[in-house]
Backbone bond lengths (Angstrom), bond angles and torsions (degrees), N, CA, C in turn:
res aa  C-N    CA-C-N  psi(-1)  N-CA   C-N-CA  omega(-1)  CA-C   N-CA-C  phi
1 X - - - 1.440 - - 1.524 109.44 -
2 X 1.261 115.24 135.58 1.704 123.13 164.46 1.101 114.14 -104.48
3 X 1.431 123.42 -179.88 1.379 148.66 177.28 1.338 85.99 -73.31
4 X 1.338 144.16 -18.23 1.648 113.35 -177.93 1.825 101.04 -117.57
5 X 0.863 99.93 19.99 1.988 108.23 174.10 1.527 95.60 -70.07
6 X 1.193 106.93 106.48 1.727 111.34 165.93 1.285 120.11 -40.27
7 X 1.352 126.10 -25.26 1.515 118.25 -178.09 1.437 96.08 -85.21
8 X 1.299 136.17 -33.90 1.576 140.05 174.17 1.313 96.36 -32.59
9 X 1.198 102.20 -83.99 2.009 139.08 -164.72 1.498 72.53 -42.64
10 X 1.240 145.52 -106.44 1.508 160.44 -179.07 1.583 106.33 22.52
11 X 1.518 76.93 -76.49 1.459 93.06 -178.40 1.734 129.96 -84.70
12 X 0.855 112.85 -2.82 1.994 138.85 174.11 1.475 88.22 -84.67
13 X 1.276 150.70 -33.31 1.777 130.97 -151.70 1.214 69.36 -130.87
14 X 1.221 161.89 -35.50 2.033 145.17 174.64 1.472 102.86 -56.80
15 X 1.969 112.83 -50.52 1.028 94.91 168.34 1.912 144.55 -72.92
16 X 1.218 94.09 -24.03 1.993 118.79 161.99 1.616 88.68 -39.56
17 X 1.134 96.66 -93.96 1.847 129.80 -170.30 1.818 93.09 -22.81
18 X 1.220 122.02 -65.15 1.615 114.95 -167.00 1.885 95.21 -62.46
19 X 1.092 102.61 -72.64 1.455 103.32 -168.42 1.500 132.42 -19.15
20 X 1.924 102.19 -62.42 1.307 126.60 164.90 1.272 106.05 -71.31
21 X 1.520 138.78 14.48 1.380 124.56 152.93 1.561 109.70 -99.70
22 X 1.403 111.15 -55.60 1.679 114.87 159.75 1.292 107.61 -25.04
23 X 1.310 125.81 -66.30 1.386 129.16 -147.21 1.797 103.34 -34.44
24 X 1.584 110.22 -72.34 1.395 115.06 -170.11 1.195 116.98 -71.66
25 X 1.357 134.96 -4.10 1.325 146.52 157.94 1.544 114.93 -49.43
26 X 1.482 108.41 -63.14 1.582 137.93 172.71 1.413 115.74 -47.63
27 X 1.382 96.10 -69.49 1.676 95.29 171.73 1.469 111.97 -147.59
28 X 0.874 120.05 83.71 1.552 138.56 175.74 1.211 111.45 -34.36
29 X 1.867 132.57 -31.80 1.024 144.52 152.40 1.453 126.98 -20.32
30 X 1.404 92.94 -73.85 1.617 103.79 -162.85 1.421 83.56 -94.35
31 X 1.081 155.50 17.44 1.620 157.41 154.36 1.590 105.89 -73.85
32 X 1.763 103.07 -47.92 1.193 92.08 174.29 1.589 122.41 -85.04
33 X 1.184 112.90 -10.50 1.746 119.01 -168.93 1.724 96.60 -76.87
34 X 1.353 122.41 -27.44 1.253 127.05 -177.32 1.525 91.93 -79.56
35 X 1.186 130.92 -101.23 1.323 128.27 -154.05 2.128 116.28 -89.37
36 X 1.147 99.66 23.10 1.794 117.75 -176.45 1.174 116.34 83.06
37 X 1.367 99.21 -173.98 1.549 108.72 177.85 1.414 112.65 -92.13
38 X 2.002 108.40 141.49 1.209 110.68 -171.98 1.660 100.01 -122.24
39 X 1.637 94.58 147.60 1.493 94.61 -159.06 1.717 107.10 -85.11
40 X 1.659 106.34 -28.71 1.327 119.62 170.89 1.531 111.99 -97.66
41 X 1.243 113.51 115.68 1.080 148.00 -136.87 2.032 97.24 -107.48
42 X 1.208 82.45 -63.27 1.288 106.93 -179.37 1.701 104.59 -59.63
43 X 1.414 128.49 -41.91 1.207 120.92 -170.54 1.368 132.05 -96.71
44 X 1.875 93.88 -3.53 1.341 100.35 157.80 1.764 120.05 -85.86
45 X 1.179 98.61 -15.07 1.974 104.47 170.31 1.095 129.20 -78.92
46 X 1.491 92.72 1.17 1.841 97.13 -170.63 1.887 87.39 -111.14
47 X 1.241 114.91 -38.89 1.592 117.76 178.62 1.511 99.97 -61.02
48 X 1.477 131.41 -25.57 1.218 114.56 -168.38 1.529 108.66 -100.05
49 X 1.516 99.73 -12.46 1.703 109.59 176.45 1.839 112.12 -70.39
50 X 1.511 88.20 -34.09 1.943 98.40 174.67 1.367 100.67 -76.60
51 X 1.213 136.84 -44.67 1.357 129.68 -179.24 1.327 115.00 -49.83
52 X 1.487 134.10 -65.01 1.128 130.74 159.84 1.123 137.11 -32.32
53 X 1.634 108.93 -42.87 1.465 120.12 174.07 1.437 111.82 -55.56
54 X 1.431 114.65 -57.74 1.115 129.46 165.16 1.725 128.63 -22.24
55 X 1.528 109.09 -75.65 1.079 136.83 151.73 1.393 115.17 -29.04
56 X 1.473 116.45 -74.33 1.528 101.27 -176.70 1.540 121.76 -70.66
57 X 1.252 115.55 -13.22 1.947 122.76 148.34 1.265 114.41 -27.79
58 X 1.681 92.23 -72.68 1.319 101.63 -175.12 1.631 131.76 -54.81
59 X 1.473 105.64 -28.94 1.480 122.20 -173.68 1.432 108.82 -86.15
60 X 1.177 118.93 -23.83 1.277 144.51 162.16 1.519 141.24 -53.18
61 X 1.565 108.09 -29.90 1.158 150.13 -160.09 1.361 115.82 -91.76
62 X 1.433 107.89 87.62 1.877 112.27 -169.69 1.651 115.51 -39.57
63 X 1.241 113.37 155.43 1.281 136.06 179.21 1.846 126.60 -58.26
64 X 1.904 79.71 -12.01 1.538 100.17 171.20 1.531 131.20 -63.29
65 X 1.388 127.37 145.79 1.602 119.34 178.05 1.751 107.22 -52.45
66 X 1.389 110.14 -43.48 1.718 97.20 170.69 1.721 118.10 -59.76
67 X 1.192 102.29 -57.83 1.770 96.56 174.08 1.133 129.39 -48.94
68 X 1.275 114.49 -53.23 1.654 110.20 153.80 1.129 145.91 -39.93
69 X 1.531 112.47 -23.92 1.304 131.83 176.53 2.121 108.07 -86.03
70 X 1.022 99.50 -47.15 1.247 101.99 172.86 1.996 135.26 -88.52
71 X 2.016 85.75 10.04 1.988 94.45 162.54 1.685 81.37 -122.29
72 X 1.529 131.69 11.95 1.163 115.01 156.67 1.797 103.35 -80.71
73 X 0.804 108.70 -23.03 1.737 98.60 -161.49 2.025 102.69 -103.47
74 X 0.970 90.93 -16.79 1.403 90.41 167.55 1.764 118.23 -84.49
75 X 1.346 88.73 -29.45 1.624 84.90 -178.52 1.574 106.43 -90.93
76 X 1.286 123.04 -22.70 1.634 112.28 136.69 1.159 139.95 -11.67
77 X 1.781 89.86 -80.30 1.597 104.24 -167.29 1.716 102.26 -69.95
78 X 1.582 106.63 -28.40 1.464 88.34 -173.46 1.573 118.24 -69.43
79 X 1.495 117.67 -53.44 1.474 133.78 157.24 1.818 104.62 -10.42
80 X 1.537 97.70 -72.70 1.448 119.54 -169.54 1.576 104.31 -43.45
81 X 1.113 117.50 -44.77 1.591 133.57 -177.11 1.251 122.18 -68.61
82 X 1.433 112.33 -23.70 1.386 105.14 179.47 1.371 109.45 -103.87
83 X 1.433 113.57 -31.58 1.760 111.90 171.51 1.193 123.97 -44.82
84 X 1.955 113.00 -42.22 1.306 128.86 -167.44 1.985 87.37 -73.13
85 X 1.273 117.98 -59.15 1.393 92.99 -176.67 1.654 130.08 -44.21
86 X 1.573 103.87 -43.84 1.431 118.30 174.26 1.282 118.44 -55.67
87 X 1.727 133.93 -22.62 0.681 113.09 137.54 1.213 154.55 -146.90
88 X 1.340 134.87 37.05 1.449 120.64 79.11 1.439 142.20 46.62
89 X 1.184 113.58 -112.70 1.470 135.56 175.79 1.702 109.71 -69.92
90 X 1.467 126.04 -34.07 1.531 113.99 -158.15 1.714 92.91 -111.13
91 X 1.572 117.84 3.87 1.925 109.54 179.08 1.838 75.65 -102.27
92 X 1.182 134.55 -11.49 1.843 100.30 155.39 1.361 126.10 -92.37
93 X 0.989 121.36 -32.94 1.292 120.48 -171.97 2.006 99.18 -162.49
94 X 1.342 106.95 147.79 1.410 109.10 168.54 1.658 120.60 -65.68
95 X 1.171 108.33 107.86 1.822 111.87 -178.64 1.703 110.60 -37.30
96 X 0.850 93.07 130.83 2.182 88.17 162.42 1.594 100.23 -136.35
């Protein structure tokens, strides 16, 4: 297996995706000391609840050309989803 074996890639952004959703779940603290304080509270737990969801799809996701194809498109759409917020939302004002 390499760094470019689709089940790698698959499973490397399932694992990203869970982590960086855990993260602010765990300790919301040092979540916020890294990137500030957020005033909606609530809407970063639900972004980190999709992250996970996401993530464990992806990690989830047999070794097959169909499975692969579908923690390819999830880890897309999820990727895809957060850039468009980033930017978006952070060329007006910095999110909190």
């Amino acid at each position: 297996m390499t760094a470019r074996d689709p089940a790698v890639l698959a499973r490397g952004q399932g694992l990203f995706n869970v982590v960086g959703g855990a993260w602010p779940l765990a300790s919301m603290r040092s979540f916020e000391w890294v990137f500030g304080p957020k005033q909606d509270k609530w809407l970063q737990q639900t972004v980190a609840g999709l992250l996970i969801s996401a993530g464990w799809a992806q990690l989830r996701a047999s070794a097959s050309p169909d499975g692969l194809g579908h923690a390819r498109r999830i880890g897309l759409g999820a990727a895809a989803t957060l850039l468009i917020i980033d930017l978006v939302h952070v060329a007006r004002e910095p999110l909190r």
